[in-house]
Every structure is written in C-alpha cells, then in structure tokens.
C-alpha positions in Angstrom: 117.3 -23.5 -147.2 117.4 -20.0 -145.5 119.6 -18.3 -142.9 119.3 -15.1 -141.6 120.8 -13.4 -139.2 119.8 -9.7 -137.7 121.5 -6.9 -135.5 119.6 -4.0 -133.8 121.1 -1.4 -132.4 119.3 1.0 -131.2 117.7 3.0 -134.6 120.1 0.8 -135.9 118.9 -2.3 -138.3 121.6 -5.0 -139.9 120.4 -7.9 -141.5 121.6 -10.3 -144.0 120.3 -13.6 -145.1 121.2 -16.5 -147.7 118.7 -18.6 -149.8 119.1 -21.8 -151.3 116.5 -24.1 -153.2 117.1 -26.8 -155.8 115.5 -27.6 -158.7 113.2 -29.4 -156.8 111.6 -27.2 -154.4 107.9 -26.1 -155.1 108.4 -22.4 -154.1 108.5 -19.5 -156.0 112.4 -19.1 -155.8 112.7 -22.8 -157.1 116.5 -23.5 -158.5 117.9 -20.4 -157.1 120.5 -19.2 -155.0 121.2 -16.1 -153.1 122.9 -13.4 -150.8 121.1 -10.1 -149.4 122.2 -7.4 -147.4 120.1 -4.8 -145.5 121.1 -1.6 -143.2 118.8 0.7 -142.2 118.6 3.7 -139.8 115.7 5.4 -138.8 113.8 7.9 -136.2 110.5 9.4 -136.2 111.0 11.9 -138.7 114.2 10.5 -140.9 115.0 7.2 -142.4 117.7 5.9 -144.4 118.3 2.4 -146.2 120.7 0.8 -148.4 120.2 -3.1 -149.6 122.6 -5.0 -151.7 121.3 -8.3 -153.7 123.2 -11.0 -155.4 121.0 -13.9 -156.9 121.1 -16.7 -159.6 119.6 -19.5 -160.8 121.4 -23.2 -162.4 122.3 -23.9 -158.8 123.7 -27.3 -159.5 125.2 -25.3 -162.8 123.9 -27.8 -165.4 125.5 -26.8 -168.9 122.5 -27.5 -170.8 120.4 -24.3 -168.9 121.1 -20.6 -169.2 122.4 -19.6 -165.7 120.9 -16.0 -165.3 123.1 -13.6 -162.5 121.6 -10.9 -160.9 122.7 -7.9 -159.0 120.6 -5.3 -157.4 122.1 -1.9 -155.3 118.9 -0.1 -153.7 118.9 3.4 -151.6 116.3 5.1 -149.7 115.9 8.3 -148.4 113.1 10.0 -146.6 112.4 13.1 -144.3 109.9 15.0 -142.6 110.4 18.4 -141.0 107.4 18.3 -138.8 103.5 17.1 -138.3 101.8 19.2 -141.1 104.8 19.6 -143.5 105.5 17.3 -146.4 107.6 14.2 -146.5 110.2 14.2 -148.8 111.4 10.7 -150.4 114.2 9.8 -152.9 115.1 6.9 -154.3 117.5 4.9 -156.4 118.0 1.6 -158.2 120.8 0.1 -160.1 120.7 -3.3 -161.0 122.5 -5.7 -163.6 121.3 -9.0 -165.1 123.7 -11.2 -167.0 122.8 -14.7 -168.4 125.1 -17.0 -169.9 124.5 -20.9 -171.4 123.8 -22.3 -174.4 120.7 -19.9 -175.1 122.0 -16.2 -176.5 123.1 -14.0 -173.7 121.8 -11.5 -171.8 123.5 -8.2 -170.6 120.8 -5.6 -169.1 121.6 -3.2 -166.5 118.9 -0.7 -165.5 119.5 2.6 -163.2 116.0 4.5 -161.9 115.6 7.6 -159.5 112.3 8.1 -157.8 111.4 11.3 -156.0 107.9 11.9 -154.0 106.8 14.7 -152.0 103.7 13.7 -149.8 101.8 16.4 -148.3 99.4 15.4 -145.7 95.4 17.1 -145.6 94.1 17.4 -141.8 92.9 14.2 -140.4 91.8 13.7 -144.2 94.5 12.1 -145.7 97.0 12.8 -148.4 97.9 13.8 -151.4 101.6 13.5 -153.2 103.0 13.7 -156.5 106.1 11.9 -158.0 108.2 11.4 -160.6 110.6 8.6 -161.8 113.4 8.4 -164.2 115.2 5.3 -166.0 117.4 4.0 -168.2 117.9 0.4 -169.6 121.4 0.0 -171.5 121.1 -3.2 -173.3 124.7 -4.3 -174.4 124.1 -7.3 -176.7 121.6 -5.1 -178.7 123.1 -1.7 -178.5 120.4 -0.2 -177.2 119.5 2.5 -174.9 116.1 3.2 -173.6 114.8 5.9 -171.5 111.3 5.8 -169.3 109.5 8.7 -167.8 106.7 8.7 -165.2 104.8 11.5 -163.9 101.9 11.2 -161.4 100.0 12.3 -158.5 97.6 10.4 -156.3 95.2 11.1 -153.6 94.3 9.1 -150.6 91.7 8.9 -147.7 92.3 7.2 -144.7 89.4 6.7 -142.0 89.7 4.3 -139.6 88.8 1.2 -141.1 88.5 2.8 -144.7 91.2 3.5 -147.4 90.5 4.9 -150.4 93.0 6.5 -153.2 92.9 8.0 -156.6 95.8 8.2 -159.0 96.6 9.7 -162.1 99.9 9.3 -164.1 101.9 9.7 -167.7 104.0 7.2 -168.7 106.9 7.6 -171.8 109.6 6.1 -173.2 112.3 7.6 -175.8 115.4 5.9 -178.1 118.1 7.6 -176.5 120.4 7.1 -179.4 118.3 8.2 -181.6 115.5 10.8 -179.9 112.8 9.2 -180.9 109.8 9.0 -178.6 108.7 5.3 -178.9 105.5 5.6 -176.9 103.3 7.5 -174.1 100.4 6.7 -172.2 97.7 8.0 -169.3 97.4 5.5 -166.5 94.9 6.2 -163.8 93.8 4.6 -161.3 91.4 3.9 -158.0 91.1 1.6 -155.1 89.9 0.6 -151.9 90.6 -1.3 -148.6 88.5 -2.0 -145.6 91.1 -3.1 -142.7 88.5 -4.5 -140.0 90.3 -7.2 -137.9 91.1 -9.9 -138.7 90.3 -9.6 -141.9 91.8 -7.1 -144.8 90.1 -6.6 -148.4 91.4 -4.5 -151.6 89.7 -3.6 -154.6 91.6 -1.9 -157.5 91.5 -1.4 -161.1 93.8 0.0 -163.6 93.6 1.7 -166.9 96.4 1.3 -169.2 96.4 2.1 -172.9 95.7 -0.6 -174.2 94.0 -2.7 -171.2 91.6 -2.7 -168.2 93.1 -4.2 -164.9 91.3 -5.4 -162.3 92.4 -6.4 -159.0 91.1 -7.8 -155.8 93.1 -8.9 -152.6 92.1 -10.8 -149.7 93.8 -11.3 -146.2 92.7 -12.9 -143.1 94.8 -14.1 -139.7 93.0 -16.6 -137.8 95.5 -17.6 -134.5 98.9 -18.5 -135.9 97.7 -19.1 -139.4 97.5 -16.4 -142.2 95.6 -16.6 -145.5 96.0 -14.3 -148.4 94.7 -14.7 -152.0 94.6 -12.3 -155.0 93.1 -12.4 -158.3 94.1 -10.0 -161.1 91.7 -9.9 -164.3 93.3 -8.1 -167.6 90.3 -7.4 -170.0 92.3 -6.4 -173.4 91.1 -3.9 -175.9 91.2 -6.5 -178.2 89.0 -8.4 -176.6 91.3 -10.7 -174.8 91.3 -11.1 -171.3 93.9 -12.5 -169.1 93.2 -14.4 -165.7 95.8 -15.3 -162.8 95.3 -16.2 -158.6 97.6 -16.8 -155.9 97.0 -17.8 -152.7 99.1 -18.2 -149.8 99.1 -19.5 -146.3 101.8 -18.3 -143.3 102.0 -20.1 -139.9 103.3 -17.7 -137.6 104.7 -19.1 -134.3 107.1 -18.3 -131.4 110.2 -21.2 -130.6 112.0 -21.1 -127.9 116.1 -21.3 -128.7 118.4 -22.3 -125.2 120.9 -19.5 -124.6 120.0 -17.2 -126.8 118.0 -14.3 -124.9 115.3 -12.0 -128.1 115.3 -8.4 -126.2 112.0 -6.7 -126.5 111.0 -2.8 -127.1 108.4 -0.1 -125.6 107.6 3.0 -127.9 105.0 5.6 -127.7 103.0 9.0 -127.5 103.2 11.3 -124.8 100.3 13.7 -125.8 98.3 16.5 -124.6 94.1 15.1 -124.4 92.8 18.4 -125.5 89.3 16.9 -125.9 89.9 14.5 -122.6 88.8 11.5 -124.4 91.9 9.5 -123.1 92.5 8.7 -126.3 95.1 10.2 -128.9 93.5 11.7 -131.7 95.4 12.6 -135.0 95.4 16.3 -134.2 97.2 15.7 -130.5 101.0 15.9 -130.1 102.6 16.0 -126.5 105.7 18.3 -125.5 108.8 17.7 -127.2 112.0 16.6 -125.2 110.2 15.0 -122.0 112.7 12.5 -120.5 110.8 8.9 -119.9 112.8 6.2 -118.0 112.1 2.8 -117.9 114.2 0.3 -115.7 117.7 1.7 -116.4 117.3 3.2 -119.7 116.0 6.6 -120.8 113.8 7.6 -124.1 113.1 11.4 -125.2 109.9 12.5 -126.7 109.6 14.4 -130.2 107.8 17.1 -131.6 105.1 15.2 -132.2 105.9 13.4 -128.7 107.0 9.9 -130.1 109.2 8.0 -127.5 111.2 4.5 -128.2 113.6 2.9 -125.9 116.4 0.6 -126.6 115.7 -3.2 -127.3 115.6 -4.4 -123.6 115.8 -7.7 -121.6 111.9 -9.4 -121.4 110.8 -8.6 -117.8 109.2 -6.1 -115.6 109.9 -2.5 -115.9 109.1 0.7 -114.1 108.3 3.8 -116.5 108.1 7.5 -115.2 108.4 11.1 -116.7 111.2 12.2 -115.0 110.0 15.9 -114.8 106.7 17.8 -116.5 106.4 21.2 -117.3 104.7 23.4 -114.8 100.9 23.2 -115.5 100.8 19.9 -117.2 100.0 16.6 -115.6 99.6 12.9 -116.3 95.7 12.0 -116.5 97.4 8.2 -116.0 98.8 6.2 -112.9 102.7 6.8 -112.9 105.1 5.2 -112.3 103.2 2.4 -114.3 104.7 -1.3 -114.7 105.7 -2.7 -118.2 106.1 -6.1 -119.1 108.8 -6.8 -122.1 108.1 -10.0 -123.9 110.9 -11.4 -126.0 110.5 -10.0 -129.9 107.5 -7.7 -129.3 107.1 -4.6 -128.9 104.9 -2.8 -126.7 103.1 0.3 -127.5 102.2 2.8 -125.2 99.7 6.3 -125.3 100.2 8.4 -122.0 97.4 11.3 -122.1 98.6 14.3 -120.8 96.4 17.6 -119.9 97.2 21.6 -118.9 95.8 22.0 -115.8 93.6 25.0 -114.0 93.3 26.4 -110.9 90.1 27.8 -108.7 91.5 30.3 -105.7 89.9 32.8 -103.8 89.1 34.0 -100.1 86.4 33.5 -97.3 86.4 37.4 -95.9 84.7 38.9 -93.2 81.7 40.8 -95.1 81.3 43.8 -92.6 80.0 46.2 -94.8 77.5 43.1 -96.0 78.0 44.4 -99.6 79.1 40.4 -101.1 82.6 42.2 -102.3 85.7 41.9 -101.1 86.6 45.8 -100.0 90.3 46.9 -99.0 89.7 47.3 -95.2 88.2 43.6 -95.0 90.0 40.8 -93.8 89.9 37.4 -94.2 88.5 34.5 -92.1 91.6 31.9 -91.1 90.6 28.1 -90.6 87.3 28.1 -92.6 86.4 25.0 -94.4 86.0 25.1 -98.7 84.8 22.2 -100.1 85.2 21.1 -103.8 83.0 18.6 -106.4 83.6 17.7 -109.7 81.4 16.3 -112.5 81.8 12.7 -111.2 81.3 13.6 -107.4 84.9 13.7 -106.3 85.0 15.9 -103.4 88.5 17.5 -101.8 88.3 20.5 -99.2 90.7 22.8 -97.6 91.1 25.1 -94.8 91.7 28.6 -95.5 95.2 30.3 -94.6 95.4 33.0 -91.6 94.3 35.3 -94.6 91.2 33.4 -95.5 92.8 32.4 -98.7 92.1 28.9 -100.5 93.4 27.3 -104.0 92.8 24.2 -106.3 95.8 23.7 -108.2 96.3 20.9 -110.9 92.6 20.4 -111.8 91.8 19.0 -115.4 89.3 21.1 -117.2 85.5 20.9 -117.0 83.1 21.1 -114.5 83.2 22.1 -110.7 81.4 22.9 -107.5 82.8 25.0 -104.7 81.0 25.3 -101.3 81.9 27.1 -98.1 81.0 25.1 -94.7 79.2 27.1 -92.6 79.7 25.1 -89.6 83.2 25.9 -89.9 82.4 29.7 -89.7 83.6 31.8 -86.6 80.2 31.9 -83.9 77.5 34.0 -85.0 78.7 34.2 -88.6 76.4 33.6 -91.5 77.3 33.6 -95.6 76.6 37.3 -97.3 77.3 35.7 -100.3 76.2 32.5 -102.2 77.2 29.0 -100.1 77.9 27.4 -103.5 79.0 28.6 -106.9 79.3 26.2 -110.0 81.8 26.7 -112.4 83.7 25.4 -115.7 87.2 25.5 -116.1 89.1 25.3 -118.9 92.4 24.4 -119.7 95.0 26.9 -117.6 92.5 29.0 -116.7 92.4 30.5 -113.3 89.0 31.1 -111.6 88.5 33.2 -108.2 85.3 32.2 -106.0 84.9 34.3 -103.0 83.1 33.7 -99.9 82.2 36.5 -98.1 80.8 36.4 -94.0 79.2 38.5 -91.1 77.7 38.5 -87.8 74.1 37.6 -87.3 72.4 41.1 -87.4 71.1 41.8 -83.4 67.9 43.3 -82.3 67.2 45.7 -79.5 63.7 45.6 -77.3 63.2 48.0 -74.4 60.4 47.6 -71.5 58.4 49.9 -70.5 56.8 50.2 -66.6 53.8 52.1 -66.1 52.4 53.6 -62.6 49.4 52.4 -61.3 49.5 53.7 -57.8 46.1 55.0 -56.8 45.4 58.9 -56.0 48.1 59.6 -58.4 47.3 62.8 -60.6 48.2 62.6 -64.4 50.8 65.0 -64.4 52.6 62.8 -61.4 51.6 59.6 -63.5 53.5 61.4 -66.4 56.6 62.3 -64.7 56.8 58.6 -63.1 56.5 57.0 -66.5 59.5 59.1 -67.4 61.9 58.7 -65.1 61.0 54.4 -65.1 61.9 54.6 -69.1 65.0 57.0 -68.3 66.3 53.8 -65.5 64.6 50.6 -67.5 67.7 48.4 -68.6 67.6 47.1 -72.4 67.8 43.3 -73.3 69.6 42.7 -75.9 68.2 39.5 -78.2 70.9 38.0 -80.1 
C-alpha cells in the first residue's frame, strides 16, 4: 500500500507519502514500512531541498527477525549566478540505522557533505569537479571511519549524444587511530544515445581491484515503459560477478470526481539572432518582460525563462504586456493556450531587433542623383517595398518627400519608387530600384531623386522666292522672316 499526497505552490513543492508492504509482497520494498517527507523550492537559477525518511522492516514485528530502523535527513543546495558562470552545489546526509532482535545489534550512523562546482564549455558541455566527506561512527564496535573522495568529470552533450569522462581518488582513514586503511584511483567513461522513444547507456568502471561494466536500456511504447540493466563485475582474481533487472511502468491518466489537477505553462522568450525560429543554446531573451496569461502574470529571467502559477485546465490568452523599443515578436500574439490537467506546457517565443529603411523622393533639379540643400522633396509619391519571400508593403511620401520602414526583421530587401506616381513630366535621376540587406537595428537611407523631362527647341525658317528679287533684297527678307518666325516648343 502507498499514499501520497502533494502541495504546489507556486516554486513551492510539499510532498509526503507512506509505504506499507508485508512479507508477502513481491517488490523490492517487501516487509517494510515507511514515512517520507519532501520540500522543495526552486527557480531558474536557485534550488533548495530538504527530505526527511523514516523506514523499517518486521512490519508484523515477529520476535524471531531482526527489526532494522532507519532514519535518513537529506539537504540540498544549488545556485547559479548567470548563463556562462558555474553552478555551485552543496550537499548533506545524516542518517542512522539501528537494528534490534535476536541477531547482534546494529548501531551505525553516517554524516557526508558533498560539494560540486560545474562549469559549463560553450554549447560543448561541461566540466566540474567535486569533493565528498564522511564519517561512519559505529557504536557497538567503537569504531570511527573516515572516507574521502576527490574527482572531476567531463561531459559532452549533442543532441541525441551524451558522453562523459571521470576521474576520481577515493580514501579511507581510522579516525581513532590515524591510520590510512586504504586508497584507490577510480575512473571512469560512458555514453548515452537519447533518440525517442528509446534510451541506451554504456558505462564501465575501474576500481582497484575490479572492472565494472554496465549497460542500461529504456524504451516507452504508449503508456507502457520498459527498462532493463545489466552490470558485469570482472574481478582481478579472475572472478566475475553477473546481475539484471528489468522493469515495466504503466503510465495512465484517471479521472477522480471533485478533485480539479491544475496545469502549468513555462518557457523562453528569446532573441532569434540566427532567425531560425528556433532557440539555440547561445540565445537568451530580455530579462524582466511581463507575460500574462488569463489572469495571471509570469516575468522572464536573464536567460528569459518564464513559469506561471499552476492554473485551472482550459483555454488561455498569453501576451507580452510591453517590448522594448526595437524588438518584436516574429510569432502571432496574443496566442491561445490550452492547460491540460497535470501537464505542463512548454513554450519558445522567438524574438528579433528590428531595422529600419528611410529616405526621400526629391526633386533632382540639378540632375546630379544627390540630395543638395536647396532641393525639396516630392509629397504623395509612391515607395514600394519586397522582401526575400515577395512580401510587398508601399507608402506614400510625406509633404517632405520623406518615407520609412520601421520594425523590419533583418535580411534582404527591395525598394522601388513608382513612377506613375511621380508629378507630370517627371522622370527618375536616380536608380528605380535599389536592393539592400539589413541587419539587426540597422538603419538604411535609399533616396529617390526626380526631374522634368529635358525639352527641346526647333525654329523654322522661311525663305523668299519672289521672282525679280536681287540677292541682297533676298538677304534682307530672309532676315527679317527669322527675326518674326515664332519657335515651337516640343515637349
């Protein structure tokens, strides 16, 4: 039998749960009997947890079996100051184990302090190094034993690929007496491959005097879960030492009247830099963005995590309440979310700093292509704008001949001036398109300059043909019908 009850509040975790099984029961925790406590609290970047244990076997307290008591205090600590700093852990064990019947007793109580500093490499992985201090006081012998550990390990972490390296030193000393009972060099190597829905490790082990070898395998096929393990222990004396497990878990969702399971939404707000919609290891978002979904609010981190409060199951609204200037969402907000009762939904919102193009359609009188102080701009002209997947927007120039893009993502663009919108008579001095890249919060200027159609001037000349005329008359009549012929203009 098991009962277990849990409270969430928030960052917030109570649970407590009590385990009962008889003699007969065909589980691992056969004839046993226990209480276990657990409170945790924990954000992004700190976590803290304290469990308390209370466990013993004889259940229906036969006096012919040794009734063994045991009592276990754990605390964790851990903390991490920001994306590329190291996480600090510490942690402590003090546990007790006390056995009384008609077999000689047992008094053993054990205290152990663990500390790890983990220091992350790129997109790479990890590497940390740790140490871990303990002492087991045994009162029926009088004795007191110390054990030191020393280590470091190294890990890699790809996307369907794990791999680690580990090294470590191992001691233990007489504490009454000084004397250093033994030492040994552990190290270590394995490897997991995580491709859905399957999971295999591979490890092995060298201890002083053994070779372990280990090999795990895990697979979820609908509600069902299979895992097996094997661990092989080939002795320097030639011994070797075989054991398996395997396990199956059934995994299923029941229904219980009047009692309403809340669900949870948590996140990354983060800026695309490579705008591959996707959030890459390397991508953080703004810290302290307010997100509201339904009647609740979240804030982002520094590395732009967000979690709301356990809600209700149903259908929720979530928005940014208010972006920095220059930034936008390269997503469809608001955006509907749909809670389901114990799950939690997980959520990546791409954000991206945005760029402008501006500039001016002038009147080019000077026909030069530049924009010169005494020039002024043409109002009501038509600019027309294409990205790389053929999106076009336009706008009509101010009374100044001024025009801008605003809140464009980065990459590649188009501008073009319409020349049918161009005052009468007015052709481009300048290039009618221009191609450009933007990148992120850049500002380009693309001017379009403008003049009149250049006019021609052709004059008609009238010559006298009147007969008897002399030459000199013929001359001075040519003259005067050039002096009174009116020009045509051609525009």
């Amino acid at each position: 039998m098991r009962i277990a009850s849990e409270l969430r509040m928030g960052d917030f975790l109570l649970s407590a749960q009590f385990v009962r099984a008889g003699p007969a029961f065909a589980g691992d925790r056969r004839d046993e009997q226990g209480i276990a406590i657990f409170q945790t609290f924990s954000t992004t970047n700190f976590s803290v947890w304290l469990s308390l244990e209370r466990t013993r076997n004889n259940v229906k307290s036969d006096p012919l079996q040794q009734t063994l008591t045991r009592q276990e205090t754990r605390a964790f600590f851990s903390l991490k100051l920001s994306e590329f700093s190291p996480t600090f852990r510490l942690s402590t064990v003090y546990s007790t184990l006390v056995g009384t019947g008609p077999l000689p007793p047992t008094d053993l109580a054990r205290f152990a302090l663990t500390a790890q500093a983990i220091q992350p490499i790129g997109t790479l992985g990890d590497i940390s190094v740790f140490t871990e201090q303990a002492r087991l006081i045994n009162a029926i012998a009088g004795t007191e034993t110390g054990f030191g550990t020393v280590g470091s390990e190294f890990s890699i972490k790809l996307t369907e690929l794990r791999a680690s390296l580990g090294f470590g030193h191992r001691s233990a000393v007489d504490l009454l007496s000084g004397t250093l009972l033994n030492q040994s060099l552990v190290t270590s190597a394995g490897m997991e491959l995580l491709r859905r829905p399957f999971g295999v490790r591979f490890s092995w082990t060298r201890f002083t005097d053994r070779f372990s070898v280990s090999t795990a395998l895990q697979a979820r096929l609908g509600i069902a879960t299979l895992f097996s393990s094997a661990l092989i222990d080939f002795l320097d004396s030639g011994a070797k030492e075989f054991s398996f497990a395997l396990a199956v878990a059934l995994q299923f969702d029941a229904t219980i009247p009047f009692i309403v399971i809340n669900g949870r939404v948590e996140g990354f707000v983060f800026m695309d830099t490579n705008s591959n919609g996707q959030r890459d290891p390397n991508e953080v978002g703004p810290k302290n963005l307010i997100l509201t979904l339904g009647n609740e609010k979240a804030r982002t981190d520094e590395r732009g995590f967000f979690r709301f409060p356990p809600m209700e199951p149903g259908t929720y609204e979530l928005k940014i309440e208010k972006l920095p200037t220059g930034i936008i969402v390269k997503t469809v907000l608001p955006q509907k979310v749909r809670i389901v009762a114990g799950q939690t939904v997980k959520l990546e919102i791409p954000l991206a700093l945005v760029a402008v193009i501006e500039g001016v359609v002038f009147h080019d009188e000077n026909r030069n292509g530049q924009v010169d102080s005494i020039e002024q701009g043409l109002g009501f002209v038509r600019v027309f704008l294409t990205d790389a997947t053929g999106k076009t927007r336009d706008q009509r120039t101010d009374s100044e001949g001024r025009f801008a893009f605003s809140e464009l993502l980065p990459g590649k663009y188009t501008g073009a001036l319409d020349v049918r919108s161009l005052p009468q008579d007015f052709v481009p001095t300048t290039p009618a398109e221009v191609a450009v890249e933007l990148k992120a919060q850049e500002r380009i200027t693309v001017n379009f300059g403008a003049a009149e159609r250049p006019r021609t001037v052709k004059r008609s000349h009238f010559l006298s043909t009147r007969a008897g005329a002399t030459a000199s008359e013929s001359d001075r009549n040519t003259q005067a019908q050039r002096s009174l012929s009116t020009p045509q203009l051609d525009k």
